[in-house]
N, C-alpha and C positions, 0 to 999 in steps of 0.2 A: 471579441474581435481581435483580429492579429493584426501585428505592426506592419507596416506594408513593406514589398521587397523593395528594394533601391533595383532596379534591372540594370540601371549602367555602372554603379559600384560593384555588381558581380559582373559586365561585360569587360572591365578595366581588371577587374583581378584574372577573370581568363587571358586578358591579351585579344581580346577582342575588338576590333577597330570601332566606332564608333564615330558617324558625322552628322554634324549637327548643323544648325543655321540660325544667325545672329536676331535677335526681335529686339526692334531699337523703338519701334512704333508702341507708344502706350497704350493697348488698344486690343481686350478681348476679344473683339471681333475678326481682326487681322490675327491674333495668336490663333484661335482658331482654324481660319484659312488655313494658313502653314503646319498647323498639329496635325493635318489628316497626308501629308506631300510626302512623307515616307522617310521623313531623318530621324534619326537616334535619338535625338534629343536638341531644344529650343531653349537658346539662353536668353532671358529675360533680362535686360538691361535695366540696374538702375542707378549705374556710375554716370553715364554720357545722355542721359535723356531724362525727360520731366515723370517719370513715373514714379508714384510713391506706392506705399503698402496695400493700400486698396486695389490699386490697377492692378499689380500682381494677385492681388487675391482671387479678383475676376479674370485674368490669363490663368490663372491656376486652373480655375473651377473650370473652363473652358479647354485647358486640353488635359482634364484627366477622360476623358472620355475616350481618347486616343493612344496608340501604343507607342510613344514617344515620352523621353524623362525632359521636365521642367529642370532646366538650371539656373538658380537667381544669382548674378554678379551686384552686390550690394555694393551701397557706393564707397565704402571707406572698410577698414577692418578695426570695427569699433564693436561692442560688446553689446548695447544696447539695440544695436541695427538689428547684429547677425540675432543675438534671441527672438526680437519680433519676429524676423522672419522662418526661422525655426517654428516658433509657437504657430504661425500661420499652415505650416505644414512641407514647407520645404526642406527636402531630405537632401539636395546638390547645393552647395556653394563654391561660387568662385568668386575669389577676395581680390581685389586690387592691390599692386604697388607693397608687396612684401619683399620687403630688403635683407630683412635681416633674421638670424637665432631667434632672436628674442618675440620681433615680431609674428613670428610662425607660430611658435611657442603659445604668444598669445590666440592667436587665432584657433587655434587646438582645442584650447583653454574656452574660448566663447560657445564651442561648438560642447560642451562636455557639464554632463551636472556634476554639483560636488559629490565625491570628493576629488574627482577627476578633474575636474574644472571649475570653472564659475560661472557656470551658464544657469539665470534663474527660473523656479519654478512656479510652474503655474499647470493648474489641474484642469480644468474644462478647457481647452483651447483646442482648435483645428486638425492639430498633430495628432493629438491622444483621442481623435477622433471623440472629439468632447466627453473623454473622461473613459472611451468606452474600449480602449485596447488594453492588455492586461501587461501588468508591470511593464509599463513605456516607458519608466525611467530609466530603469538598470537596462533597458535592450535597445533607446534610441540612439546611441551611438553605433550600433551595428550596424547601420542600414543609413545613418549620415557618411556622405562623401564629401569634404574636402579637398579644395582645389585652390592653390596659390599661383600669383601670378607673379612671373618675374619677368621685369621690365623697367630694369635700370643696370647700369654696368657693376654697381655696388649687387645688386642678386645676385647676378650674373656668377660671380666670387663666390657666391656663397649659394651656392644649389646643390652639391652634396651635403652641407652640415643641414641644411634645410629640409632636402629629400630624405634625411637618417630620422628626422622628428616622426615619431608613432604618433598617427592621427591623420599623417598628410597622406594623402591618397595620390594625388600629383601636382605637376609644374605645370603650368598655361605658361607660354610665349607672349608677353605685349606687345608686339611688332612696334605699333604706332608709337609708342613712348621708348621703347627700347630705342628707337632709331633717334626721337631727341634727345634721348642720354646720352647719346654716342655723337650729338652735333647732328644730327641731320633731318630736324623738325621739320616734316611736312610730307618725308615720303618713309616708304614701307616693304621696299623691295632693295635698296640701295647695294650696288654691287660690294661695297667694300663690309657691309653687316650681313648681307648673306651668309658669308660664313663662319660668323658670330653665332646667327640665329641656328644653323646646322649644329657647329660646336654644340649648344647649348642643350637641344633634342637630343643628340646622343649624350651628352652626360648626363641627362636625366634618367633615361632610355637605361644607359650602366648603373645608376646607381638602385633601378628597380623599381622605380616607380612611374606613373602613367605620365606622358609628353604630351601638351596639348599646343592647338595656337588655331589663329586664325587668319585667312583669307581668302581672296576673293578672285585667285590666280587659280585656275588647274593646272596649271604648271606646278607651280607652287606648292601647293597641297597635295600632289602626288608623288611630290618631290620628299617633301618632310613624311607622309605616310612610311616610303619608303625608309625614311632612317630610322621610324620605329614609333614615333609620332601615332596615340594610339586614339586621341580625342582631337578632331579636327571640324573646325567650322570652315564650311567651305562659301559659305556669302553671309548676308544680311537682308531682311524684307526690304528695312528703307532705303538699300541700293539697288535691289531688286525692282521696286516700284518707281524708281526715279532715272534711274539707266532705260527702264521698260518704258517707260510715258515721253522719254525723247525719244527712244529708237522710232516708236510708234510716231512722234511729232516728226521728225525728219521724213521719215517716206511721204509724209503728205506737203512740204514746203521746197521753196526754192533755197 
């Protein structure tokens, strides 16, 4: 059995645009709904919502059936998370709240067996297709993708020496925290960080590697597309279902 392709680690080395939509709801059944709607790829939330390793396992099994890549944002960029979740079979990650060298560095490091890294092993697990794809050790960094977020004004600084680390594949954009870095907890379009958040897409963009972010503006998102911005979430289910179930409540009330 072969190691399975990553499609959006080679649609991001093309330069390939690639959009996606945020899954905040813990819940196979709603990841499925959206697995079949025709985006790129569905990140799995489990920084900002009640979901742990099980739930993702059943969104897993749930939308491999569909042409769209699983992305899990794990809640912290800790060693032990990212391996579980590895060994479960997730090939995308996107790590939260990376500031700095060092912590990239680490994050690298999590994703990588020795002597590459310190990522630990284990033989029958999900990934290695329970034992049955052939040398998964020495080939499962080829087909893991890599994704750092930066979202804090300390990143910010430091997004070239971050984007130079071999292993990172690209920067995500935190809007939301980016903006209370910057003083302005609670919103995410702020006229005076807009063009922070531009700046920051294009020097990612020049330093060569993939720009991501998200929101929930088409303005917005065709705004940052346009400066090179190559991974883009353009909503979320649970704003989708909760914007969708008033619009529907308001036509019917006074």
């Amino acid at each position: 059995m072969d190691l399975p392709k990553n499609h959006f680690k080679a649609a991001l080395k093309a330069n390939k645009p690639q959009i996606g939509l945020w899954a905040s709801i813990p819940s196979n059944y709603t990841a499925e709904v959206i697995a079949g709607a025709g985006f790129d790829w569905i990140l799995l939330d489990t920084e900002h919502t009640p979901s742990d390793i099980e739930t993702v396992l059943g969104q897993l099994q749930a939308l491999a059936a569909y042409p769209t890549t699983a992305i899990v944002r794990v809640p912290w960029n800790d060693m032990v998370t990212i391996k579980r979740y590895l060994d479960t079979g997730v090939q995308t990650l996107l790590v939260p709240q990376v500031n700095t060298v060092e912590e990239a560095k680490n994050a690298v490091a999590f994703t990588r067996f020795p002597t590459g890294g310190s990522r630990g092993v284990a033989g029958s697990t999900r990934a290695t297709r329970f034992g049955r794809i052939k040398n998964y050790f020495q080939r499962a960094h080829e087909e893991t993708c890599l994704l750092l977020q930066a979202e804090s004004k300390e990143a910010l600084g430091n997004i070239e020496a971050i984007a130079a680390i071999e292993g990172v594949d690209g920067i995500f954009i935190g809007p939301a925290d980016l903006h209370a870095s910057l003083g302005y907890l609670g919103e995410r379009a702020h006229k005076d960080v807009m063009p922070v958040i531009d700046d920051a897409i294009s020097r990612i963009v020049k330093s060569g590697k993939a720009a991501g972010i998200l929101t929930d503006s088409e303005e917005n998102a065709r705004r940052w597309l346009k400066l090179g911005a190559i991974f883009v979430a353009v909503g979320a289910d649970l704003g989708i279902l909760a914007r969708g179930a008033e619009a529907l409540s308001a036509k019917f009330k006074r």
